[in-house]
N, CA, C and O of each residue as an XYZ file, in Angstrom:
444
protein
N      62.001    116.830    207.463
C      62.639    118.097    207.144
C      63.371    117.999    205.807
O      63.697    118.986    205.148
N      63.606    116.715    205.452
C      64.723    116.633    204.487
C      64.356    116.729    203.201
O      65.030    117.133    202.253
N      62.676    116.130    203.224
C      61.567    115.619    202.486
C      61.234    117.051    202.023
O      61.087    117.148    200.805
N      61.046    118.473    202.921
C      60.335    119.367    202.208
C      61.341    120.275    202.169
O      60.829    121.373    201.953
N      62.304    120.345    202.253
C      64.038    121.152    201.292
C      63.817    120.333    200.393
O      63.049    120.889    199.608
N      64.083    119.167    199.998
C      63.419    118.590    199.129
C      63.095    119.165    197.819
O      63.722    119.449    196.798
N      61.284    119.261    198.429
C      60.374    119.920    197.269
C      60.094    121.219    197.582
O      59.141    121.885    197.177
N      60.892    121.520    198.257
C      61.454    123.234    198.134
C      62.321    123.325    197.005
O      62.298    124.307    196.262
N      63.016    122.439    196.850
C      64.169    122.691    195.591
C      63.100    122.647    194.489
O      62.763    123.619    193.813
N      62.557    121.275    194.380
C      61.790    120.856    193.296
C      60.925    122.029    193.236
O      61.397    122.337    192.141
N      60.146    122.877    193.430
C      59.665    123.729    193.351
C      60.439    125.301    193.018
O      60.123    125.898    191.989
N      60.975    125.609    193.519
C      61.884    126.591    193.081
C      62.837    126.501    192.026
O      63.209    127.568    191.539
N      63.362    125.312    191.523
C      64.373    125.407    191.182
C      63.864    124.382    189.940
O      63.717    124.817    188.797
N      63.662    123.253    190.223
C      63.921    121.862    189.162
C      62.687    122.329    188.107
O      62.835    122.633    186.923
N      61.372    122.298    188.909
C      60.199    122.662    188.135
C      60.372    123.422    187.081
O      60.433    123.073    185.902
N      60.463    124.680    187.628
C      60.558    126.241    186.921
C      61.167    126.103    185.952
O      60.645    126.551    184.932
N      62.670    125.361    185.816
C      63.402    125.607    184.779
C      62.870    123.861    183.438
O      63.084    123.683    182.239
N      62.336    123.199    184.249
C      62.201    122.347    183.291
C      60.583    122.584    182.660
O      60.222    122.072    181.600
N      59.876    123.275    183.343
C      58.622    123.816    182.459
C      59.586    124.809    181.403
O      59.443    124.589    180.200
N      60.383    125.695    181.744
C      60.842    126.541    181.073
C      60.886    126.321    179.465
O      60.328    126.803    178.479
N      62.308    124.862    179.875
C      61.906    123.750    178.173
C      61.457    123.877    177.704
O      61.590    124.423    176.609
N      60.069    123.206    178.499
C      58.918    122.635    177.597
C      58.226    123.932    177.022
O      57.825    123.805    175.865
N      58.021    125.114    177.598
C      57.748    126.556    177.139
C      58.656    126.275    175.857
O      58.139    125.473    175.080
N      59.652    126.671    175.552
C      60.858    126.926    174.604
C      60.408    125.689    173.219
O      60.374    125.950    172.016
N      60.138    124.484    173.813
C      59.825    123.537    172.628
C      58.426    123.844    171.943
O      58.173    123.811    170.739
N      57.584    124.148    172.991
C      55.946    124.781    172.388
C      56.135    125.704    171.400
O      55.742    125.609    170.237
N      56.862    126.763    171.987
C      57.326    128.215    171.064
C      58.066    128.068    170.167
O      58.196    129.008    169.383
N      58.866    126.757    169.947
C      59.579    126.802    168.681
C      58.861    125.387    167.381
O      59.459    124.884    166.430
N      56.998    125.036    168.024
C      57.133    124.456    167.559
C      55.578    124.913    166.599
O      54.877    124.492    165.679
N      55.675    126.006    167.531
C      54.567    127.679    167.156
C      53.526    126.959    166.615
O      53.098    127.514    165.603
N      52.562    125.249    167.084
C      51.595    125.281    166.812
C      50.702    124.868    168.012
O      49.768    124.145    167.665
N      50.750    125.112    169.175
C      49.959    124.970    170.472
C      50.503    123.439    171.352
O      50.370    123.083    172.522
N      51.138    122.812    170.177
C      51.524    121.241    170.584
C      52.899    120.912    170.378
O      53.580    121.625    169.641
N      53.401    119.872    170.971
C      54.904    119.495    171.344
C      55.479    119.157    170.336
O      56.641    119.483    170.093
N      54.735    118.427    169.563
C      54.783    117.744    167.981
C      54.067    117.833    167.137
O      53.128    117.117    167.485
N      53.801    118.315    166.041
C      53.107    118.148    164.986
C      52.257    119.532    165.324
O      52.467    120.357    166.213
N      51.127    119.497    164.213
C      49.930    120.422    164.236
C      48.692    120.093    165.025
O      47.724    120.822    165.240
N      48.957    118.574    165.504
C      47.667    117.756    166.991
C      48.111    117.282    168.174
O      49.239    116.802    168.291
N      47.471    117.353    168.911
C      47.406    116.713    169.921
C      48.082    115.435    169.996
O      47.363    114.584    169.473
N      49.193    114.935    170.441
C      50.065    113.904    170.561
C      49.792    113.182    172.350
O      49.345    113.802    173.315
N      50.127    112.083    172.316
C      50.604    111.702    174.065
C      51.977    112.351    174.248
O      52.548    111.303    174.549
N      52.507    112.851    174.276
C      53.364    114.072    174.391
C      52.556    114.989    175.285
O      52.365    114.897    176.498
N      52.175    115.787    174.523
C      50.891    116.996    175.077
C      49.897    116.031    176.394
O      50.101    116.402    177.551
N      49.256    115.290    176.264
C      49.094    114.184    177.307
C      49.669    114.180    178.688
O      49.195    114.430    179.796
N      51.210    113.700    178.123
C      51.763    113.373    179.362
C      51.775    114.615    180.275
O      51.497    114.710    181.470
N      52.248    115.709    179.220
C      52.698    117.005    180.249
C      51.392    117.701    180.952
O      51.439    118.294    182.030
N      50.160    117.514    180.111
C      48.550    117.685    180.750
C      48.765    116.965    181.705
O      48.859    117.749    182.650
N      48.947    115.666    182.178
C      48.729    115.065    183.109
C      49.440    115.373    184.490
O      49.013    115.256    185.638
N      51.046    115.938    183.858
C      52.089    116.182    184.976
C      51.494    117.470    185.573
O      51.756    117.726    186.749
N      50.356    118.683    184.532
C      50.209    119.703    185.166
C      48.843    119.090    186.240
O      48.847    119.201    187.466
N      47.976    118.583    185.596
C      47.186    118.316    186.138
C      47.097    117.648    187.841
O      46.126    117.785    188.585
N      48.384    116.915    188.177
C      49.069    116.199    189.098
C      49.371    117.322    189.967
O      48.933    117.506    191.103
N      50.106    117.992    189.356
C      50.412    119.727    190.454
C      49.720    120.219    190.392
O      50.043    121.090    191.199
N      48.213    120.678    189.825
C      47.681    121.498    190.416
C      46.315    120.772    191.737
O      45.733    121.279    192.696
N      46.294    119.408    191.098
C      45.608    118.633    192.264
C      45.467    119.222    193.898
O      44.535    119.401    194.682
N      46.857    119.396    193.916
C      47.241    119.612    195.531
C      47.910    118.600    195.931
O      48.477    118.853    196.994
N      48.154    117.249    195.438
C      48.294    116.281    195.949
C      49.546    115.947    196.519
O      49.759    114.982    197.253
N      50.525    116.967    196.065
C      51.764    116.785    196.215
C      52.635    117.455    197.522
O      53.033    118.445    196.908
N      53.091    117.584    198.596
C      52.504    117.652    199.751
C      54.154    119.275    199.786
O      55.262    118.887    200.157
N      54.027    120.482    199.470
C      54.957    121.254    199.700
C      55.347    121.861    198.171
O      56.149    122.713    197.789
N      54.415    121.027    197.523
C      54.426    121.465    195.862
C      53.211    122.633    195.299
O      52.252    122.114    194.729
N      53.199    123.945    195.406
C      52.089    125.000    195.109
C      51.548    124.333    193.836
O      52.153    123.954    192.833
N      50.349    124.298    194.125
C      49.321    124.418    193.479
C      49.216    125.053    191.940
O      48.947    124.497    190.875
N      49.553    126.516    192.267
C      49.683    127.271    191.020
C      51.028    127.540    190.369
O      51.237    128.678    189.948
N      52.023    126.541    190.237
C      53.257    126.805    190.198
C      53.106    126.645    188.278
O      53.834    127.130    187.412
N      52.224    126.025    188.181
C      52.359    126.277    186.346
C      51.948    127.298    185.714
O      52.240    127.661    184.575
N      51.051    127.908    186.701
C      50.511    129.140    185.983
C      51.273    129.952    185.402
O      50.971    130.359    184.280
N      52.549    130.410    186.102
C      53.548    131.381    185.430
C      53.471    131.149    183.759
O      53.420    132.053    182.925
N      53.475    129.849    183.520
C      54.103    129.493    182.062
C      52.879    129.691    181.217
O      52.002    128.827    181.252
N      52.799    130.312    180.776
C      51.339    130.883    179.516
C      51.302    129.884    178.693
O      50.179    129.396    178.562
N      52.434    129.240    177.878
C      51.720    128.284    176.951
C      51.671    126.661    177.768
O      50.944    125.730    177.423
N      52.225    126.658    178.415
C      51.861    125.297    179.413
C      50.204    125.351    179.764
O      49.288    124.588    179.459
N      50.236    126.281    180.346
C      48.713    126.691    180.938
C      47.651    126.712    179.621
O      46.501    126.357    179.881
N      47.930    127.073    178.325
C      47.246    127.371    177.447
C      46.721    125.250    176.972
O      45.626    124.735    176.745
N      47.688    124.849    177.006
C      47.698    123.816    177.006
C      47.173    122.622    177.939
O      46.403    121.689    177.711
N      47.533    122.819    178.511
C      46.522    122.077    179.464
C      44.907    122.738    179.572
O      43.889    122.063    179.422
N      44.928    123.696    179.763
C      43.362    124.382    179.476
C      42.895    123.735    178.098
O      42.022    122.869    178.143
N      43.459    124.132    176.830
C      43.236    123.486    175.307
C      42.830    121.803    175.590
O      42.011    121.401    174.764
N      43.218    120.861    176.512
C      43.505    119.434    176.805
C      41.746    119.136    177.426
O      40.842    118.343    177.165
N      41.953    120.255    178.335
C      41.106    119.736    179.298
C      39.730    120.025    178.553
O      38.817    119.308    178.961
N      39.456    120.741    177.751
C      38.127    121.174    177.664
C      37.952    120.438    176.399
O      36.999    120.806    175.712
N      38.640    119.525    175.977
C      38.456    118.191    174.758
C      37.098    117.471    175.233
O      37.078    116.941    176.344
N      36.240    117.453    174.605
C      34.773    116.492    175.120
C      35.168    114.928    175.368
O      34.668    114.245    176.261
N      36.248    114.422    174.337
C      36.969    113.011    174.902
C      37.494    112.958    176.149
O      37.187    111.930    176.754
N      38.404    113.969    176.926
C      39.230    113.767    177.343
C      37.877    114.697    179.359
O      38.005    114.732    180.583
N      37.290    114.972    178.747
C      35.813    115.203    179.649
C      35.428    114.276    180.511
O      35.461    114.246    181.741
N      34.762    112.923    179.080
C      34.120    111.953    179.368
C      35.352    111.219    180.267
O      35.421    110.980    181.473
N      36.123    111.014    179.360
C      37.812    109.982    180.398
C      37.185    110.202    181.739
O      36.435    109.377    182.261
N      37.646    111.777    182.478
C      37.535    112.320    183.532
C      36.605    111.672    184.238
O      36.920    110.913    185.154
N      35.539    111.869    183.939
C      34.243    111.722    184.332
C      34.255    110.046    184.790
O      34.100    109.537    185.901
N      34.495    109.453    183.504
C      34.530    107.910    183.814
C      36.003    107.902    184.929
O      35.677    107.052    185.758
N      36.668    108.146    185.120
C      37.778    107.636    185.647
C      37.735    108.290    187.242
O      38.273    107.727    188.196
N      37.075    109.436    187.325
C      37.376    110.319    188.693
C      36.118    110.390    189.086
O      36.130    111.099    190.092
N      34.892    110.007    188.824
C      33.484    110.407    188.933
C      33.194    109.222    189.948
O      32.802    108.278    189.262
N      33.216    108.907    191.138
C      32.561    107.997    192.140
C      32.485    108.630    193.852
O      33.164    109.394    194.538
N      30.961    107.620    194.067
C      30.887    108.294    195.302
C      31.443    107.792    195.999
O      31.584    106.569    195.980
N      32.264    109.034    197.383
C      32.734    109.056    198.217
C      32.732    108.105    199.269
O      33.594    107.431    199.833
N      31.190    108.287    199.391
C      30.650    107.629    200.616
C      30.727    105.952    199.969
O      30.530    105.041    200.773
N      30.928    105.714    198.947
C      30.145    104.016    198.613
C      31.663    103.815    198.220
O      31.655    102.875    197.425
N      32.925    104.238    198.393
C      33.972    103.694    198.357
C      34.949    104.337    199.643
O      36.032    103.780    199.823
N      34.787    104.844    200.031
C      35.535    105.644    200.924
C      36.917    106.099    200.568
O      37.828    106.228    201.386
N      36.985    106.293    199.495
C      38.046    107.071    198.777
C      37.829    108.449    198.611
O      36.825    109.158    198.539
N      39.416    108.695    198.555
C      38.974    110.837    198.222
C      39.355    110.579    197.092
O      40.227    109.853    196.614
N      38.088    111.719    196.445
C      38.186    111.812    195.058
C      39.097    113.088    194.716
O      38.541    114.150    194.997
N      40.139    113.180    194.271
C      41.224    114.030    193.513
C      40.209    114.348    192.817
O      39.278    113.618    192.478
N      40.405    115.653    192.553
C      39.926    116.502    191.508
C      40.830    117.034    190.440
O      41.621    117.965    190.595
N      40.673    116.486    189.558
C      42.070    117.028    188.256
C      40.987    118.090    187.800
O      39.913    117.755    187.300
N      41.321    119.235    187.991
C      41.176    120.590    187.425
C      40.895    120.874    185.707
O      41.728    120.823    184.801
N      39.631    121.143    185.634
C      39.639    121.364    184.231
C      40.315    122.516    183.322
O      40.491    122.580    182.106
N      40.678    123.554    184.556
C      41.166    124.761    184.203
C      42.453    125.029    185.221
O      42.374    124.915    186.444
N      43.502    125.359    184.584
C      44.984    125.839    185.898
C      45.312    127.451    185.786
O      46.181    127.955    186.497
């Protein structure tokens, strides 16, 4: 019980306002990225943190909770559809089920 008040907060409350930020640093940095005019591990990390929430994997954490934020979302969409960052995917998340008995997470090419 304690676990999903929890990520009831984290969801309502912690998330929202700390995507908010990262909204506010995108927009003041008015070129699609955290730093500079490219793609940084910056932009990376926060692709990855969206990518992590929209998985599902997180057990009381919605799915579509980044969507609200337009340039978060613009961004991670911009990330994902990189032909480098494709292949990564592919190599890193691409195995069968049955010949490892692992579930394969699906990191979302689109949020």
């Amino acid at each position: 019980v304690i676990k999903k008040q929890m990520r009831a907060a984290l969801s309502n409350d912690a998330l929202p306002k700390y995507f908010g930020y990262l909204e506010e640093i995108l927009e003041a940095n008015n070129s699609g990225w955290f730093v500079g005019d490219d793609m940084t591990i910056a932009d990376i990390a926060v692709w990855s943190l969206l990518g992590w929430i929209a998985q599902g994997v997180l057990d009381d954490i919605p799915t579509d909770l980044p969507k609200s934020f337009e340039r978060l979302t613009h961004l991670y969409n911009q990330i994902s559809q990189k032909p480098k960052v494709q292949e990564w995917k592919k190599m890193t998340y691409s195995y069968e089920e049955s010949a490892t008995g692992e579930y394969n997470y699906h990191v979302p090419d689109k949020i």
